[in-house]
C-alpha positions, 0 to 999 in steps of 0.5 A: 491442153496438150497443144501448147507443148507442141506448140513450144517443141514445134517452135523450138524444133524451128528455132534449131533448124532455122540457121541449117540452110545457112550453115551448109551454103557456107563456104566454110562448112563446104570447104570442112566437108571437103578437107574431111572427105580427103582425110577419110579417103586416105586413112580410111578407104573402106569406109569412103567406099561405103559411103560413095553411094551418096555422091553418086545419087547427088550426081544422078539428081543432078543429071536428072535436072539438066536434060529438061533445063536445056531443051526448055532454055534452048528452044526457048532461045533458038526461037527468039533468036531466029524471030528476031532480025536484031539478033545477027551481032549475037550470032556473029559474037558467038562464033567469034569468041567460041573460036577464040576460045577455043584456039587460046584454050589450045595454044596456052596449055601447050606453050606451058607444056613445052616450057615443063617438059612432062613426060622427058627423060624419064627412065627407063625403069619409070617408064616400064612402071607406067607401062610403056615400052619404047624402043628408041628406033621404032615402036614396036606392038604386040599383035596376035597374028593368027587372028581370024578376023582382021581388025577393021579400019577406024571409022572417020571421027566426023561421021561418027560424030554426025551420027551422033547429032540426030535421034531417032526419038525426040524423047530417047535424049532425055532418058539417056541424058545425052545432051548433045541430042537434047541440044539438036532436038531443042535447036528443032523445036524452037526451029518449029516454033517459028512455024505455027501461029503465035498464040500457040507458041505463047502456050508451048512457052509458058510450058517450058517456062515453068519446065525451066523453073520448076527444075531450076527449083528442084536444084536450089534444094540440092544444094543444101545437100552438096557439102554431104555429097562433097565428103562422099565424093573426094573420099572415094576419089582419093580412095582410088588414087594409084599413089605410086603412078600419081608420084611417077606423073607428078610433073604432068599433073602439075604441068597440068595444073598450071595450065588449067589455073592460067586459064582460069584466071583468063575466064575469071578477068574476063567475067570480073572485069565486065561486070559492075556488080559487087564484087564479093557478090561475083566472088561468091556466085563463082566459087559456088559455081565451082564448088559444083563443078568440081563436085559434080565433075559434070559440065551439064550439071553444073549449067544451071547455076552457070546460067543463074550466076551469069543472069542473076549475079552478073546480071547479063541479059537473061535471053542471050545467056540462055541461048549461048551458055547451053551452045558454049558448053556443048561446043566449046569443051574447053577443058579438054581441049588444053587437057589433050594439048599437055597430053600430046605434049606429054606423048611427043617427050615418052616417045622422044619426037622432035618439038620444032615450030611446025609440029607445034603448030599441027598440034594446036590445031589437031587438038582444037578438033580433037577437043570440038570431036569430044562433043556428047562424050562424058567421062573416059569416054571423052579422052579417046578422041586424043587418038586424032592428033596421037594418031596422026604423030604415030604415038600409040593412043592406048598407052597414053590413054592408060595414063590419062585414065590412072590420073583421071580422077585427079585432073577430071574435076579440074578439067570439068572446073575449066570447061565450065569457067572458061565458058562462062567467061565466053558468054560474058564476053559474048551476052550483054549487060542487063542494063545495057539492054535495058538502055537501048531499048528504051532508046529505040521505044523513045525513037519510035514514039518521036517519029510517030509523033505529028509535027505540031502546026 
């Protein structure tokens, strides 16, 4: 008796949810969630900062996810690259554009930089708001010169970074997410897997398959929960803003905005133009990989619905996306490559050094390793390795960093943005088609069938 009307609530309650999933994954609804946040973070901080609880377990969920998806995707690709003879043009592509990258991600953001002049002629009243004390003829510090204990040297930035390569705990990676580790231990394990009869590796593989899935699952969810996240996470952002050093640095900001934007672009040509998809579709699958970017401010987080896009919606081949991509990411850091290069510009004008060809050139190249040196860095912690080329011109890092750390919660989501672009547009030069693929090896079956084949009498 009492069964139909919960029948009808239970098919009323369907009705009601049903178009939910949709409504949330609509750009539009994102972009309103988005445009709300910034609205309460300016008028009303008190209650973004209540609700910025949100945005950092959405954040957290998604780390959580990452660490499994780039051990199994890794190992996975590191074996089959390493079983396979035909796998060398892969390789050989691979260095070849990353190091591509990685110069023009250095040398566009600072030709632009030079063109705006951040950071020259700011006065001197600018300049002591900012918290920079220049004296014309020599930079002077304020150091306590009855310490006790002298300051140690530095330690050379590539030991410290070979040291950070290898784990003393093939798990200790995944509970610290620290995927530079995850990475090394991942490359190992596929090493490994080399070793040891094919049966057992066809177990290891479907483990790691379903790993990979499973948690590429868990992320499909989340995003139903990202607009709800976004409104957290812009609100607390423009909470935080210092309004009056963001006017103060408003030419940097923006210098570096445009610089970010042209490399944008470059990556976006690139992955658009290769491709022979539908183009809404790729317009789509991007600006849902950016949505999480900018939202996440993490380029891990955002690598699973980089891969998906690049393998499903651009449909490159799966494998070779799923070895590169992870590499790409990790190596590239392509985002703050040109971030330290509009920095050290910004740096070379406050501090008024002379900007001739010659230091130019040393700047580009200082900060394509400061940017490489960044490598299992996350967050701030990642903009101190700028102290390779500051320190190199006599500029003191601290007072820069200072202002990169203001501005930080401005230019980081874009920054993130450029790094996830950009790699993707490396891997869409570096991976081949689907179908491409597809065609060569029906080719070479076709070829080994004909040569096997007797010639009839």
């Amino acid at each position: 008796m009492n069964s139909e009307p919960l029948s009808s609530a239970k098919k009323k309650a369907t009705r009601f949810l049903q178009p939910l999933p949709q409504i949330v994954k609509n750009p539009l609804f994102i972009a309103f969630a988005a445009v709300l946040g910034f609205l309460v973070g300016s008028f009303q901080p008190e209650l973004a900062t209540r609700v910025s609880l949100m945005g950092s377990i959405y954040i957290d969920l998604l780390k959580m996810c990452v660490g499994p998806i780039v051990l199994s995707c890794v190992a996975l690709g590191i074996y089959d690259l390493l079983s396979q003879k035909s796998n060398e043009g892969l390789i050989f592509r691979l260095i070849v554009f990353l190091l591509l990258g990685i110069a023009i991600c250095a040398t566009i953001p600072t030709l632009v930089s030079i063109v705006f002049t951040p950071g020259k002629s700011m006065s001197e009243t600018t300049l002591s708001s900012l918290g920079i004390i220049v004296n014309t003829n020599v930079v002077d510090f304020s150091l306590n010169l009855n310490s006790p204990n002298p300051i140690p040297p530095p330690e050379p930035i590539f030991k410290i970074f070979l040291e950070q390569l290898i784990p003393d705990n093939a798990f200790a990676p995944l509970v610290s997410n620290d995927i530079l580790k995850v990475i090394v231990v991942a490359g190992i394990l596929g090493a490994g897997m080399t070793l040891i009869p094919r049966d057992r590796v066809l177990i290891l593989q479907d483990v790691l398959n379903a790993l990979r899935l499973s948690f590429n699952k868990i992320l499909f969810l989340l995003t139903y929960l990202l607009p709800f996240a976004l409104f957290s996470i812009v609100s607390d952002t423009v909470a935080t803003v210092d309004q009056a050093v963001f006017l103060s640095l408003l030419k940097f900001i923006l210098c570096t905005v445009i610089a970010f934007a042209l490399l944008a672009v470059i990556s976006v040509l690139l992955l658009i133009l290769k491709s022979e998809q539908d183009r809404r579709t790729l317009w789509t699958s991007l600006l849902d990989v950016s949505v999480v970017s900018l939202a996440t401010q993490s380029v891990m987080a955002a690598l699973p619905q980089s891969l998906s896009s690049l393998s499903d919606d651009f449909k490159l081949n799966a494998r070779e996306v799923n070895i590169a991509l992870p590499l790409v990411m990790t190596l590239g850091r392509f985002g703050n490559i040109a971030y330290f290069a509009v920095a050290s510009v910004l740096a070379v004008f406050i501090y008024d050094r002379t900007l001739n060809p010659s230091l130019v050139v040393t700047l580009i190249i200082l900060n394509m390793f400061a940017g490489i040196a960044t490598a299992g860095s996350v967050g701030i912690a990642s903009l101190t390795m700028l102290s390779i080329t500051l320190d190199t011109l006599q500029i003191p890092t601290e007072a820069i960093l200072a202002l990169l750390i203001v501005v930080d919660p401005i230019i980081a989501p874009i920054r993130v943005l450029v790094s996830v672009l950009f790699s993707m547009g490396v891997v869409g030069r570096v991976a081949a088609p689907e179908a491409h693929v597809i065609t060569l090896l029906r080719t070479a079956v076709l070829h080994k069938h004909r040569s096997t084949q007797k010639p009839a009498p």
